[in-house]
DOKOL-63281 format. One record per residue: residue number from 1; x, y, z of N, C-alpha, C, O in turn. Coordinates in Angstrom, 2 decimals, padded with zeros to 5 digits. Layout:
<bados>
BADO	NUM	X	Y	Z	X	Y	Z	X	Y	Z	X	Y	Z
...
</bados>
This chain:
<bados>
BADO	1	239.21	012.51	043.61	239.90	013.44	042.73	239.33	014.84	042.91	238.15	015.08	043.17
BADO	2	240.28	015.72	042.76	239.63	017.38	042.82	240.43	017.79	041.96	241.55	017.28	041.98
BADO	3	240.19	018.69	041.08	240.70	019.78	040.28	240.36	021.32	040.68	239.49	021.58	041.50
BADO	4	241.42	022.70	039.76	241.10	023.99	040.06	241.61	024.29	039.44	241.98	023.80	038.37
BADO	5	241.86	025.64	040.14	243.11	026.52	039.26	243.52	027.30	040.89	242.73	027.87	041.64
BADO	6	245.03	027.07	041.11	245.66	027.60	041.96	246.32	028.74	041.71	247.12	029.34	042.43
BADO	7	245.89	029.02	040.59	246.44	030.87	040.59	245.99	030.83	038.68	245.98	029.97	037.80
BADO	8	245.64	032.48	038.80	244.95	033.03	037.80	246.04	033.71	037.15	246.80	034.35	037.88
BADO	9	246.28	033.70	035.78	247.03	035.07	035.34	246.59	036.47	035.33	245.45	036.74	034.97
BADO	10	247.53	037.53	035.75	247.10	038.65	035.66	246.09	039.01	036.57	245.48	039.99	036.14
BADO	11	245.60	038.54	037.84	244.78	038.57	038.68	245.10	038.92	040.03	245.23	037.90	040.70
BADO	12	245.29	040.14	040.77	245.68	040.35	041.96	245.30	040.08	043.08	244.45	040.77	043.65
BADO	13	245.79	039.15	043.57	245.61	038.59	045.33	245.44	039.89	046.07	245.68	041.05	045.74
BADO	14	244.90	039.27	047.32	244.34	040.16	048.39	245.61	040.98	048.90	245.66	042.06	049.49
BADO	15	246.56	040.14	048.51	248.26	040.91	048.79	248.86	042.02	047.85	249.89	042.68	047.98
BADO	16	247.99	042.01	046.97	248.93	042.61	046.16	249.47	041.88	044.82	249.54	042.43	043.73
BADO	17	249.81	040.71	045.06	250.67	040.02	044.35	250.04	039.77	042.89	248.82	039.77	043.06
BADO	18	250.23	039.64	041.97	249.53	039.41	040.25	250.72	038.25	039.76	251.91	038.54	039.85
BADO	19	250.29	036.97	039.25	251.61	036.20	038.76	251.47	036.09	036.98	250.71	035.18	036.63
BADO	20	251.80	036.51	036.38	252.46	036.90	034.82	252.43	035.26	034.34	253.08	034.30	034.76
BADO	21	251.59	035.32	033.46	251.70	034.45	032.55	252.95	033.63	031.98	253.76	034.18	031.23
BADO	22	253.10	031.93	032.46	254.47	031.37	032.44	255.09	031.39	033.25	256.13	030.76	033.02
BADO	23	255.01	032.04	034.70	256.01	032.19	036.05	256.25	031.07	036.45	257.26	031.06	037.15
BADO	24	255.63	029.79	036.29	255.70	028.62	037.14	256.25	027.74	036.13	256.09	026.57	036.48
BADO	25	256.97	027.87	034.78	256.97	026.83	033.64	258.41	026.32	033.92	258.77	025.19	033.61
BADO	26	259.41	027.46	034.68	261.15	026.86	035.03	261.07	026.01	036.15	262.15	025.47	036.43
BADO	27	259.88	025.66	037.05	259.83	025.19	037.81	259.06	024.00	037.79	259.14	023.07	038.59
BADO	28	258.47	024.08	037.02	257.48	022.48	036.83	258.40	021.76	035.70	258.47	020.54	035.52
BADO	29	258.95	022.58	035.14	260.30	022.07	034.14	261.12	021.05	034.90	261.36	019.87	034.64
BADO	30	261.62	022.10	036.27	262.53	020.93	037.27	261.60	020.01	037.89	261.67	018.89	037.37
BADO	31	260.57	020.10	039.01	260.15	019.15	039.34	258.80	018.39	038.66	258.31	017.44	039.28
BADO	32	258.48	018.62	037.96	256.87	018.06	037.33	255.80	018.47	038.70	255.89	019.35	039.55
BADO	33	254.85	017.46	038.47	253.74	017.60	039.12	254.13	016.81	040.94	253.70	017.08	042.06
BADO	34	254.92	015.97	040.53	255.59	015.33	042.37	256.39	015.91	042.65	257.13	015.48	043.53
BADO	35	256.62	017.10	042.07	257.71	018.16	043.40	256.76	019.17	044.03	257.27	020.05	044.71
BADO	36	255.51	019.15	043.89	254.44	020.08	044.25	253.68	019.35	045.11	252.75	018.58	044.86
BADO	37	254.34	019.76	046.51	253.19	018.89	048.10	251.98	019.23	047.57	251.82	019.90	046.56
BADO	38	250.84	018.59	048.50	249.35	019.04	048.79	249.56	018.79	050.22	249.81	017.77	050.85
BADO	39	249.33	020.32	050.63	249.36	020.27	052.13	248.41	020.75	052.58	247.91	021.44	051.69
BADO	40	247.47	020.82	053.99	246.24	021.36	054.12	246.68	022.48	055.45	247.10	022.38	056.61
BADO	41	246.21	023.83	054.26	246.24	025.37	055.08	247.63	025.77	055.20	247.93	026.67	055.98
BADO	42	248.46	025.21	054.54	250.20	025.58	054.29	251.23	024.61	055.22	252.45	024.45	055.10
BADO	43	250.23	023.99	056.24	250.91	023.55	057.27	252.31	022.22	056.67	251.84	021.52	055.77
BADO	44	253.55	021.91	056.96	254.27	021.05	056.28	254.10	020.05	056.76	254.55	019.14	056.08
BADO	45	253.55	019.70	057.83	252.95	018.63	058.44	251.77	017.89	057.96	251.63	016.68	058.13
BADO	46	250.89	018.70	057.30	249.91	018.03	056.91	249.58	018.15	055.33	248.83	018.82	054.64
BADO	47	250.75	016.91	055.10	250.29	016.49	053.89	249.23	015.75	053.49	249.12	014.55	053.75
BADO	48	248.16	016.59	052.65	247.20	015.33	052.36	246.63	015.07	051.30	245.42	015.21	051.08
BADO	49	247.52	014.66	050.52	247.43	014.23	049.16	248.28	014.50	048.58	249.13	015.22	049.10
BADO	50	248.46	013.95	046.98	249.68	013.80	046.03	248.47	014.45	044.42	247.49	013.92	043.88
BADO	51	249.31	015.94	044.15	249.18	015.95	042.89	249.60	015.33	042.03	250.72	014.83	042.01
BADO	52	248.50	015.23	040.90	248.94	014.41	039.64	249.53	014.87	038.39	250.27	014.44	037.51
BADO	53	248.70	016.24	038.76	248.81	017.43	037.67	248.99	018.34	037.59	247.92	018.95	037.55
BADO	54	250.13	019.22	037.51	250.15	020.90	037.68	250.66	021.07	036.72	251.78	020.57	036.57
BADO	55	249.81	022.13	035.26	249.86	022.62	034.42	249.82	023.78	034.49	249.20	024.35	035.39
BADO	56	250.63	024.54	033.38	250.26	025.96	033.04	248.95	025.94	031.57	249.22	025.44	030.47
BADO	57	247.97	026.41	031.82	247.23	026.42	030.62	246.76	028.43	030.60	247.00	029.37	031.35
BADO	58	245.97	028.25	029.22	245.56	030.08	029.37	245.18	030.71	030.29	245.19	031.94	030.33
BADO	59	244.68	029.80	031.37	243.88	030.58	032.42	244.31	030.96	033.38	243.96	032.00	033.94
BADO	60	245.44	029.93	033.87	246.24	029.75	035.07	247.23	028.63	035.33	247.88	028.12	034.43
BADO	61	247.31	028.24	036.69	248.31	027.21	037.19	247.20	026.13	037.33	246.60	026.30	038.40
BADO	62	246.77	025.16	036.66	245.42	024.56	036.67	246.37	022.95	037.43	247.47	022.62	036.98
BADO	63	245.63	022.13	038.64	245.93	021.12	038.91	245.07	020.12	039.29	243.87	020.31	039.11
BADO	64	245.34	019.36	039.64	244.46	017.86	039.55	245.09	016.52	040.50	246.08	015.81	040.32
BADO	65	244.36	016.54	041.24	244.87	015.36	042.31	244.31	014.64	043.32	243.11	014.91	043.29
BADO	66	244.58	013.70	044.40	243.53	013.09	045.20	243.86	013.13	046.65	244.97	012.71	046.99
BADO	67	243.13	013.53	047.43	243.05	014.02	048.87	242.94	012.22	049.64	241.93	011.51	049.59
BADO	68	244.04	011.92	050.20	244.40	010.96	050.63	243.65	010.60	052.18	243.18	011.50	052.87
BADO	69	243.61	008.78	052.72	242.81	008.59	053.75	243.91	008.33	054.74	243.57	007.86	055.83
BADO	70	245.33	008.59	054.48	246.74	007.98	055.49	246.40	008.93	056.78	246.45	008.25	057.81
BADO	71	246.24	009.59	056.90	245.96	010.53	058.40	244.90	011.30	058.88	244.16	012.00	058.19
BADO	72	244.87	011.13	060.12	243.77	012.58	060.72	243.48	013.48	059.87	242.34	013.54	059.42
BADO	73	244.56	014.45	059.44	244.30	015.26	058.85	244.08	015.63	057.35	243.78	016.73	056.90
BADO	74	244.33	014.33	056.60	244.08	013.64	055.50	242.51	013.71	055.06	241.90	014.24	054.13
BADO	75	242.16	012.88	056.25	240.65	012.76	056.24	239.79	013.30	056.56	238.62	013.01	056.29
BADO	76	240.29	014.52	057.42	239.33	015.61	057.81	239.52	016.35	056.56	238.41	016.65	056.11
BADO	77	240.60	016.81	055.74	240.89	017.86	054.85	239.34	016.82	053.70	238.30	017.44	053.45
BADO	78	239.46	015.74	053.33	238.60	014.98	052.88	237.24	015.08	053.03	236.51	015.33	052.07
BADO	79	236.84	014.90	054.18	235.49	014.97	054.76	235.01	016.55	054.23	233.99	016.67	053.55
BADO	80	235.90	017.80	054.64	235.62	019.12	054.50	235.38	019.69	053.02	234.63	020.63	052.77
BADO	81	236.10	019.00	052.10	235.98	019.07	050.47	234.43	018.17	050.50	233.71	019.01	049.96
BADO	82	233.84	017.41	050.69	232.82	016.71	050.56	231.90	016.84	050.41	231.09	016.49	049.55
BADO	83	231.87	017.81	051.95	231.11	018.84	052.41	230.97	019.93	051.79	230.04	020.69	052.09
BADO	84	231.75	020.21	050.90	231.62	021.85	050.67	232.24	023.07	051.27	232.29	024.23	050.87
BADO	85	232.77	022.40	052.51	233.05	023.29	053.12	234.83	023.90	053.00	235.39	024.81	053.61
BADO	86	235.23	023.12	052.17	236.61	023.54	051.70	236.79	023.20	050.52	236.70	022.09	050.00
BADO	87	237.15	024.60	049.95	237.59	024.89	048.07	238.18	025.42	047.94	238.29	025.81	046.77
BADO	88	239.06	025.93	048.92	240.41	026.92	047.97	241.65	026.53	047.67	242.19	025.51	048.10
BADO	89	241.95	027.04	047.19	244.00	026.58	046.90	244.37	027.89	047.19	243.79	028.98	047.19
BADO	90	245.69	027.40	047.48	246.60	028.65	047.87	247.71	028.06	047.35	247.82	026.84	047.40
BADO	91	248.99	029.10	046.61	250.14	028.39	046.44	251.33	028.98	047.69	251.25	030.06	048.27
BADO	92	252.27	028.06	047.84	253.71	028.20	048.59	254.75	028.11	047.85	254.94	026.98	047.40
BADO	93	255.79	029.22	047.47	256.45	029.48	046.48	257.70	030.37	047.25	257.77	030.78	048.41
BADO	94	258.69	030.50	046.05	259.71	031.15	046.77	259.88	032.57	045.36	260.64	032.18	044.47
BADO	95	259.52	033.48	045.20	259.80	034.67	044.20	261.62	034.19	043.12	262.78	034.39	043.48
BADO	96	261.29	033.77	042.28	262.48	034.50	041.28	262.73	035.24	040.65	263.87	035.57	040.35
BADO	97	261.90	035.61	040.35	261.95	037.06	039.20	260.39	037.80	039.58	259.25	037.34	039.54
BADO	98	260.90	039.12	039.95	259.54	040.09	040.13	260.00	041.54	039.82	261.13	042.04	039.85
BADO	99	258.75	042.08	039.51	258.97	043.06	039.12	258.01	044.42	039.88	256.84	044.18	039.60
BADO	100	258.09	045.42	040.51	256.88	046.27	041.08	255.99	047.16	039.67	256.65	047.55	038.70
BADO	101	254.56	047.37	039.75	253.85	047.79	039.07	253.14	048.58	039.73	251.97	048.36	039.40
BADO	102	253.20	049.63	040.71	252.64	050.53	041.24	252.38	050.15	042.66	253.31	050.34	043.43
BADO	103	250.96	049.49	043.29	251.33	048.84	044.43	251.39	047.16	044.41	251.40	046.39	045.37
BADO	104	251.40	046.91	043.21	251.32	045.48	042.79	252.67	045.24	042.44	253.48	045.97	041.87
BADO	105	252.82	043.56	043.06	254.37	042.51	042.84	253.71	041.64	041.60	252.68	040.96	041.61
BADO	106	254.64	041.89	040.55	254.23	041.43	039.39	255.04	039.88	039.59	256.25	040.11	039.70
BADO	107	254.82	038.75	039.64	255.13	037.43	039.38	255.57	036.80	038.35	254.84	035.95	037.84
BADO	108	257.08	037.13	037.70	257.16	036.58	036.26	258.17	035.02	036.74	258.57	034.32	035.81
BADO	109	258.42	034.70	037.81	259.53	033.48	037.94	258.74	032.77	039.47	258.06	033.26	040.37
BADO	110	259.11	031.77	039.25	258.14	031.24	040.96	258.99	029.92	041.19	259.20	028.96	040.44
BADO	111	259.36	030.19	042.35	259.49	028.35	042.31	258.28	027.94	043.43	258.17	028.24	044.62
BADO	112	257.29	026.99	042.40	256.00	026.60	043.27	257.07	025.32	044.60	258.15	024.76	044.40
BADO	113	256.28	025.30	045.67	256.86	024.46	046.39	255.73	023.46	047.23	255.97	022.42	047.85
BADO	114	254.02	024.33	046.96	253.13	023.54	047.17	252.18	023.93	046.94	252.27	025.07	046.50
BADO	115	250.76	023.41	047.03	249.43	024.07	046.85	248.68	022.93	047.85	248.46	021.72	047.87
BADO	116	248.42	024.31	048.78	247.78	023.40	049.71	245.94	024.20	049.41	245.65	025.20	048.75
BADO	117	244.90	023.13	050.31	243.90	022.82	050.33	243.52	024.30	051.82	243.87	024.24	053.00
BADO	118	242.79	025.35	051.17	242.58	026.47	052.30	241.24	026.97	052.38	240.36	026.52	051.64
BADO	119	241.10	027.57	052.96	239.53	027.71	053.77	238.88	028.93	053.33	237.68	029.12	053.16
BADO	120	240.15	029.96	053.13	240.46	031.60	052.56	241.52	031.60	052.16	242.56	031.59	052.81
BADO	121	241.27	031.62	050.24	242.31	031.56	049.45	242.82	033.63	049.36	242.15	034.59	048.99
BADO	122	244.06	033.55	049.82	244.66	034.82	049.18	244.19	035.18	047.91	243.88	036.35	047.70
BADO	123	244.08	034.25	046.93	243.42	034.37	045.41	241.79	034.43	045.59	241.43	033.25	045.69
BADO	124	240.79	035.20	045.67	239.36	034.55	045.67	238.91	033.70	044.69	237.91	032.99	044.68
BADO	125	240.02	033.91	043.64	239.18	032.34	042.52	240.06	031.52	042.28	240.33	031.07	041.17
BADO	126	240.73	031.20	043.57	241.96	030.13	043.57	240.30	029.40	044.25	239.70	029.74	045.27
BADO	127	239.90	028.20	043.10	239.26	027.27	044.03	239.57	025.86	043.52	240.00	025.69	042.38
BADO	128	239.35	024.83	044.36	238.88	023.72	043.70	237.51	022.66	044.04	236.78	022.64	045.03
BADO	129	237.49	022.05	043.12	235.76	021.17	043.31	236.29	019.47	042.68	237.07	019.16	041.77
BADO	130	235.40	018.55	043.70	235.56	017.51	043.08	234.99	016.77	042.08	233.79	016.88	041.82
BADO	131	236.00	015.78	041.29	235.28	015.73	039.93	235.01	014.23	039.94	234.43	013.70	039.00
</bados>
C-alpha cells in the first residue's frame, strides 16, 4: 500500500499551473477511485497498480493504493518505492474549467484521468510513501 497527496490546493507547479480547491469533485463524482489508472511516469502502458482511493480532503487530491507484481514494470515501479527511490505523483487530466491569474492557470474543473508513480513530480510536494 502507498498513500500521498497528488496535488495540493492553491499550490503552483513548476508549470505554472495552481488547481482551486474542488476541481476534481465532477470527476470523481463520474468515475470514483477505478476510473483513476496508476501508471508509472505517465506512460499508458505501464500500468502498475489500482487505486483504492482518490479523495478530495483540505489539503488536496489525497490517494491510496497498491503497486501491483503482474509485470516488469509493475515490479520495478515496486522495487523503486521500496527503495526510496521513487515518491512522486503526478496527475494526467484533461482542463475543464480554468481561469488565467497573471502567469498562473488557475484549475477550478479537471477531469483526473490518472496519477501515475514519477521520479520528478511537476508538483514538488506531490509525494507518496508506503504505509
Amino acid at each position: 500500500m502507498i498513500q500521498g497527496y497528488a496535488s495540493l490546493w492553491g499550490v503552483a507547479d513548476l508549470n505554472g499551473d495552481v488547481v482551486a480547491k474542488g476541481a476534481f469533485a465532477d470527476s470523481l463524482r463520474r468515475t470514483g477511485a477505478r476510473g483513476v489508472r496508476m501508471l508509472h511516469q505517465h506512460e499508458s502502458r505501464a500500468v502498475v497498480g489500482v487505486w483504492d482511493e482518490v479523495i478530495e480532503d483540505e489539503r488536496g487530491l489525497f490517494v491510496r493504493g497498491r503497486i501491483a507484481d503482474w509485470s516488469a514494470e509493475a515490479r520495478y515501479a515496486q522495487a523503486l518505492s521500496r527503495a526510496g527511490a521513487l515518491d512522486g505523483l503526478s496527475i494526467g487530466f484533461r482542463t475543464a474549467k480554468a481561469r488565467r491569474d497573471g502567469r498562473l492557470r488557475v484549475l477550478s474543473g479537471v477531469d483526473l484521468w490518472e496519477v501515475s508513480l514519477v521520479t520528478f513530480p511537476m508538483l514538488p510536494g506531490a509525494r507518496f510513501r508506503p504505509v
